[in-house]
N, C-alpha and C positions, 0 to 999 in steps of 0.2 A: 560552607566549607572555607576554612583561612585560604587566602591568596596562594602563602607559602606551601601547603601541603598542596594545591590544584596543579600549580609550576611541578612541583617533585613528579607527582602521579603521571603528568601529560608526559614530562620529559624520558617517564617510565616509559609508560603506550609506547613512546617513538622509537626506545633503544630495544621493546619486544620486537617490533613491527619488522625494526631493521634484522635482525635475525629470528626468523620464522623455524621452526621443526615442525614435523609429524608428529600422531598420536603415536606416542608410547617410545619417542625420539629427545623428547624435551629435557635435555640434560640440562644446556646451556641456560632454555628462559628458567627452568626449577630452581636454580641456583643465582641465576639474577636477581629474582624474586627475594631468596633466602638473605643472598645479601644487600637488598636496600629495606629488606624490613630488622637485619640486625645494624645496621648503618643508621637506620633511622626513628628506630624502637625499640621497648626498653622488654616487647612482647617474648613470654617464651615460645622457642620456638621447636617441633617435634616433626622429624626426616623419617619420611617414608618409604625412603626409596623414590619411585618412579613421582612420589607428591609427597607434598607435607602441609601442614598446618598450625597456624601461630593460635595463642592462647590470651587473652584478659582477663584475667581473675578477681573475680568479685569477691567471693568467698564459696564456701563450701555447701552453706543451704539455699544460693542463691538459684535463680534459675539459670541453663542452660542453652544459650541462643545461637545458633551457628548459620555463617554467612557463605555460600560458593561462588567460585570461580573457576573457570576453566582456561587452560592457556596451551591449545595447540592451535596448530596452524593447518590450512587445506594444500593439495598437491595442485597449484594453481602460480602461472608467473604473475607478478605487480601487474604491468600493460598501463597503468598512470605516471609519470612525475614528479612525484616526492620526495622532499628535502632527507627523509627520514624509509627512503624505499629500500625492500628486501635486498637484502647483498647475496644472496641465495637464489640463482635460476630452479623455476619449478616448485620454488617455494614462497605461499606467501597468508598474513593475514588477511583474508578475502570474509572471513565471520566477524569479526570485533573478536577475537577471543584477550587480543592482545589488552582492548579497551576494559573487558571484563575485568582481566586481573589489576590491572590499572587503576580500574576501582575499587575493587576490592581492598588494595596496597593502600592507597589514597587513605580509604574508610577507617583500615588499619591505626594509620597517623594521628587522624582525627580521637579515637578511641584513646588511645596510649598517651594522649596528653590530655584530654578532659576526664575520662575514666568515665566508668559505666556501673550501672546496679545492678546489671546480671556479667553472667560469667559469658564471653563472647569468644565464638572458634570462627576463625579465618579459614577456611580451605579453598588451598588451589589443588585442584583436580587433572590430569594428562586422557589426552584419548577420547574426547566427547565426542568427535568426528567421527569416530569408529565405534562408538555405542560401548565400550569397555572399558572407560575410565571412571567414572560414579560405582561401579559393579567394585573393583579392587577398593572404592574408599568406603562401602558401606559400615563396617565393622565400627568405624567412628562411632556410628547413631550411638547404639547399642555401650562400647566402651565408655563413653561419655555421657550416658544418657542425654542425648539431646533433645530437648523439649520441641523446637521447632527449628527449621531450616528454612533459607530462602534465597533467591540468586532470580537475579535478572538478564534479559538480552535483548540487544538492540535490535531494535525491527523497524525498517523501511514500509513506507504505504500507511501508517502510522505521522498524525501530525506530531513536528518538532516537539519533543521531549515529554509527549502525552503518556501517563501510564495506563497500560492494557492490561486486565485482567479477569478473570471468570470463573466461578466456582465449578467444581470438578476437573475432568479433564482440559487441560490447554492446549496439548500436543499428542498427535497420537502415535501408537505404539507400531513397531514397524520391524521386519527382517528382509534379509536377504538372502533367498531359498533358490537352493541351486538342484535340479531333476538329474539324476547323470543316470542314463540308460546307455545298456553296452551288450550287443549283439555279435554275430560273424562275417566277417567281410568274404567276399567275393567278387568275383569276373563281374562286370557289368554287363554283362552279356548275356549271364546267367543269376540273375538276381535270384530266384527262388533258390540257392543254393545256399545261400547266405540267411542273415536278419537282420535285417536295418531296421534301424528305430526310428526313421523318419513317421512311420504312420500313427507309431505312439504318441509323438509329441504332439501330432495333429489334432489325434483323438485328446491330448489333453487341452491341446489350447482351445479346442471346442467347448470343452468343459466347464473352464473361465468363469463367463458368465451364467452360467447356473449358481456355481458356486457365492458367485459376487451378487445376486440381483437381492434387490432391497427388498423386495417381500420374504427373503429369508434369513435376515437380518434387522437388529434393530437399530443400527449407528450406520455410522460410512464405512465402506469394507471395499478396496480396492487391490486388484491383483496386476502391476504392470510389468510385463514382458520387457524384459532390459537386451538379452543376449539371446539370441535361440544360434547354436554352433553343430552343427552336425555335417560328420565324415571330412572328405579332406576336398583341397581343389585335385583331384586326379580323377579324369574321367573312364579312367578304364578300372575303376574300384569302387564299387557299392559302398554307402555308407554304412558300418558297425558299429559306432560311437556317435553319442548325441548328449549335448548337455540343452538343457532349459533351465536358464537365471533369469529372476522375478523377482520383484522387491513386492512382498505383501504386506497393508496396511493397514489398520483399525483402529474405529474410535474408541474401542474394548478391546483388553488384551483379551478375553476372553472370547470373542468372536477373532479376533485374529489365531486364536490355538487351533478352534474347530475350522478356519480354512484351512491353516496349514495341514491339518488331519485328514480331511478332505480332498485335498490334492495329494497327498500322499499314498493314505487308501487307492484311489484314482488311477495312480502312476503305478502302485502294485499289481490292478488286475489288468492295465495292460500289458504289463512286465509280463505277468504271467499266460495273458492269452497270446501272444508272440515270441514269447520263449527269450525275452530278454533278461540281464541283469541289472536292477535299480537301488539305488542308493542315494541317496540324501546330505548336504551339507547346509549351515545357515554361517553366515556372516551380518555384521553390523547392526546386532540386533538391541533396539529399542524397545524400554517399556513403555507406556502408556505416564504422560506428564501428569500428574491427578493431581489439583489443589484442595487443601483442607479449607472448608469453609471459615473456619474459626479463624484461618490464617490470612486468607483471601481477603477476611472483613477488614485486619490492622493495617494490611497492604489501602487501601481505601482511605482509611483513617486518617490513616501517616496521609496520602495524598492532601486529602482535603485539607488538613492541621497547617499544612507546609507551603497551598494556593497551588498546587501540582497538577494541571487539569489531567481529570480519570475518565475512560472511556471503558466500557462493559465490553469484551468482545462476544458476540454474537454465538461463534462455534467453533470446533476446535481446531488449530492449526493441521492440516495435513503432514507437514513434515513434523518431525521426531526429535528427542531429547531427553538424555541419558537420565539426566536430574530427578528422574519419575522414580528410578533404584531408593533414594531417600526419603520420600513421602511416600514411600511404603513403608515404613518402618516408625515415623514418628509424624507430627504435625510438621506441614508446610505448605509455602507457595510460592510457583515462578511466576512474572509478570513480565511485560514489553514495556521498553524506553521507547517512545517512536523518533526515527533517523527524518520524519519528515514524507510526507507524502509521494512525493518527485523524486526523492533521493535515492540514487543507483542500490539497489538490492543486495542483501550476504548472497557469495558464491558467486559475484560477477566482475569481469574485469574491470568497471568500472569503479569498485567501491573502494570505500574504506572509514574504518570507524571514525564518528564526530568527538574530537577529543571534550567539547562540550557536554557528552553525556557522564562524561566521569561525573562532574558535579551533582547531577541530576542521581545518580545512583549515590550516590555518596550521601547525600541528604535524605532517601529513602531511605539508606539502613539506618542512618542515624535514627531515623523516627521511628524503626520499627524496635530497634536496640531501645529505645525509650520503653 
């Protein structure tokens, strides 16, 4: 990567960093973005609204290779000392999303002055945090026929700047299922008067582990209890209202559908043998990360080509990532930059992306764009 394009990219990182948004808030970085890459490239560039996407044109029988990015930020204060820290209480980059698109932009640079043999799409993406911003850019694949896709993310525990990767799934598929049962309130005095749904939720949280145990399952299938809220603090009023929130997890989407059917099923006949009303909501829902082998293998390639040390990961990451929405539709693969073994964790107060990995991702796409 030129010196000059590393400087541009970092000083990016720094001016995201300093102003953080939400999913599906990102006006400010969408437009920052828009214009250091019309500031700095000659790339068409096409506004989506909430995201856009820049273009490299090869020509028209060329192939079609397309790179992501994500650029929100988590509901989380700095808590570090940075030259370059959030001006935003409550808000901050605590993922690398900022470092993502950082490189991505960098990559950009590089592309639009050496030029390339395939036709290459830039996307910055909004909303990976919330599981709903890869879902609003699918239509891409499909409009552009996009041969393959690929995006990277920085991971701690992970030695300095090692790439991680593993054919099929990398990340698994995830929601968050909320039980709302809703009964009669009554005198506490007089409980049988009433319906609480306390005994429901018991009866379901009993159920859990049947649902979840590995001899009925062929992957990792995790059901965890986030909220259990039921009735009010007033002790002279039975509870009649109960909600149960649970993040449910799978290394298959499809054993993740028949839990959630499962528990559902479940919460109906106790609905029904207590005379309650049950209903249903899902938030933050993730598909399943699934790498195409064929894609998986040039992520490798490139490594090795370029002296990149690669490490095989073992099995799939427990937590979740949108990016799965596009390798459903065409070839691709996400892979791990590693932040270093030791080095503070995404999501903790401690962290914050190594502006050193820009370069490292930047010379991966370069070699997979080859």
């Amino acid at each position: 990567m030129k010196i000059q394009n590393y400087k541009l990219a970092k000083k990016l990182r720094h001016e995201l960093h300093q102003h953080p948004e939400l999913s599906n808030e990102e006006v400010w970085t969408k437009q920052h973005l828009v214009d250091f890459l019309k500031a700095n490239t000659e790339l068409e560039l096409v506004d989506k609204g909430n995201w856009f996407y820049a273009i490299y044109r090869a020509g028209t029988d060329k192939p079609n290779i397309a790179f992501r990015a994500d650029f929100d930020a988590l509901p989380m204060d700095e808590f570090i000392e940075l030259p370059w820290a959030s001006q935003y209480p409550g808000k901050a980059h605590k993922c690398g999303h900022d470092g993502h698109s950082a490189t991505l932009a960098g990559f950009a640079l590089e592309i639009d002055q050496v030029g390339a043999d395939k036709n290459i799409f830039f996307l910055f993406q909004p909303a990976e945090e919330t599981g709903d911003g890869a879902i609003q850019c699918v239509d891409f694949i499909k409009e552009h026929n996009i041969d393959e896709i690929y995006a990277y993310h920085n991971m701690s525990g992970f030695p300095y700047k090692i790439i991680g990767i593993i054919d099929g799934t990398i990340m698994c598929a995830s929601r968050g299922m909320t039980i709302h049962l809703e009964g009669a309130p009554t005198h506490a005095s007089q409980p049988e008067k009433g319906i609480n749904p306390s005994f429901a939720i018991g009866n379901i949280l009993g159920a859990i582990p049947v649902f979840t145990s590995p001899k009925k399952n062929k992957g990792l299938i995790l059901c965890t209890v986030v909220q259990i809220d039921v009735g009010e603090n007033a002790f002279g009023i039975a509870a009649s209202k109960g909600d149960l929130r649970m993040t449910i997890r799978a290394l298959y989407e499809e054993e993740l559908d028949r839990l959630q059917e499962n528990l559902e099923n479940f919460a109906k006949v106790q609905a029904e043998e207590f005379g309650l009303k049950v209903s249903f909501q899902y938030n933050d829902e993730f598909p399943e990360t699934f790498n195409h082998k064929e894609s998986a293998d040039k992520i490798r390639l490139v490594a090795k080509a370029k002296g990149m040390e690669l490490v095989e990961v073992k099995e799939a990451f427990r937590a979740s990532e949108d990016f799965g929405h596009f390798t459903k539709l065409t070839k691709g693969a996400f892979c791990f930059i590693g932040n270093g073994e030791d080095y503070p964790h995404i999501h903790t107060q401690e962290y914050d992306f190594r502006d050193e990995l820009i370069e490292s991702g930047v010379e991966l796409f370069k070699g997979l764009a080859k």
